[in-house]
Steps between C-alpha positions, in 0.01 A plus 500: 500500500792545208485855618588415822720222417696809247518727737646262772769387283543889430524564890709220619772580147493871666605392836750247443646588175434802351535743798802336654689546127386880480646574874800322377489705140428809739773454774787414185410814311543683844836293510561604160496860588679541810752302318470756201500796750835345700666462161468830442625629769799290507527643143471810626803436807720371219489757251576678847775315604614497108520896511694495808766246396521670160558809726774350698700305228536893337630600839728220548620623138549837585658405813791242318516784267541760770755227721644480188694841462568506876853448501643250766730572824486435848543896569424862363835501442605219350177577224658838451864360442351290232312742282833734576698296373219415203494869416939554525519186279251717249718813563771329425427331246310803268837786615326673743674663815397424825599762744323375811321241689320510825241276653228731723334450748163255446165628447199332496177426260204387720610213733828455270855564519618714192871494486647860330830588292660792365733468135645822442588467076675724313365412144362692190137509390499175282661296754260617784243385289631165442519489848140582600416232228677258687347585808185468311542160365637330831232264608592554828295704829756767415394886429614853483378679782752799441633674210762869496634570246773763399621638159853579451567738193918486606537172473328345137148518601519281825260409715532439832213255634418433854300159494290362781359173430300334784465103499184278599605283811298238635638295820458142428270351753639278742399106545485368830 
């Protein structure tokens, strides 16, 4: 009869408290891992979404950088009358001749406007390669696209350059 009396107490402690706290134990750990497995993944999506924002803030860099040396004007030609009178400033200012100036017609790179010029120098070696320096140095959408040059034993050891820079034009976009 003790036996019994046990082994009741044993049955009715399963039913109503042992069993309900090991469905709850089982259905948390099952909690506990879908929890574990969505934490993960959202883990996962931000070192995703981390990669791609890294990715775009070096864009955006390069692009300011780039937007940087674009230099400003309403028109091809306005852009090209500043860096003319840019590079005459330089000529004038380091003694070198210019003969000639003569804005060409545009060309393009891609889906964008390239506005052309043509400095005809008469300069010696040294000079010309202050000049290319310059050119070098500007931090400015501006580069040779053309280059003659003549050597003139008569006359000192001039040369006779024919320059054709091109410049990077981008219309501004308009607001409505």
């Amino acid at each position: 009869m003790g036996l019994a009396l046990i082994a009741t107490a044993l049955l009715i402690w399963w039913v109503y408290d042992y069993e309900p706290q090991l469905s709850r134990l089982t259905f948390a750990r099952d909690a506990v891992h879908q929890a574990q497995e969505r934490q993960e993944m959202l883990k996962n999506r931000l070192q995703r979404f981390s990669a791609d924002d890294k990715k775009q803030q070096a864009q955006n860099k390069q692009l300011e950088a780039l937007s940087s040396r674009i230099i400003p004007g309403k028109s091809i030609e306005e852009v090209n009358a500043q860096v003319q009178t840019e590079l005459q400033k330089f000529l004038d200012d380091h003694d070198i001749s210019l003969s000639s100036y003569q804005a060409m017609a545009p060309g393009k790179w891609r889906d964008y406007k390239l506005g052309k010029m043509q400095f005809r120098l008469s300069t010696t070696t040294r000079k010309f390669s202050e000049v290319l320096e310059y050119l070098e140095k500007l931090d400015t959408a501006v580069c040779v696209t053309g280059m003659n040059i003549r050597y003139q034993k008569r006359k000192k050891g001039l040369l006779n350059v024919t320059l054709e820079l091109s410049t990077f034009f981008v219309e501004e976009e308009k607001t409505s």
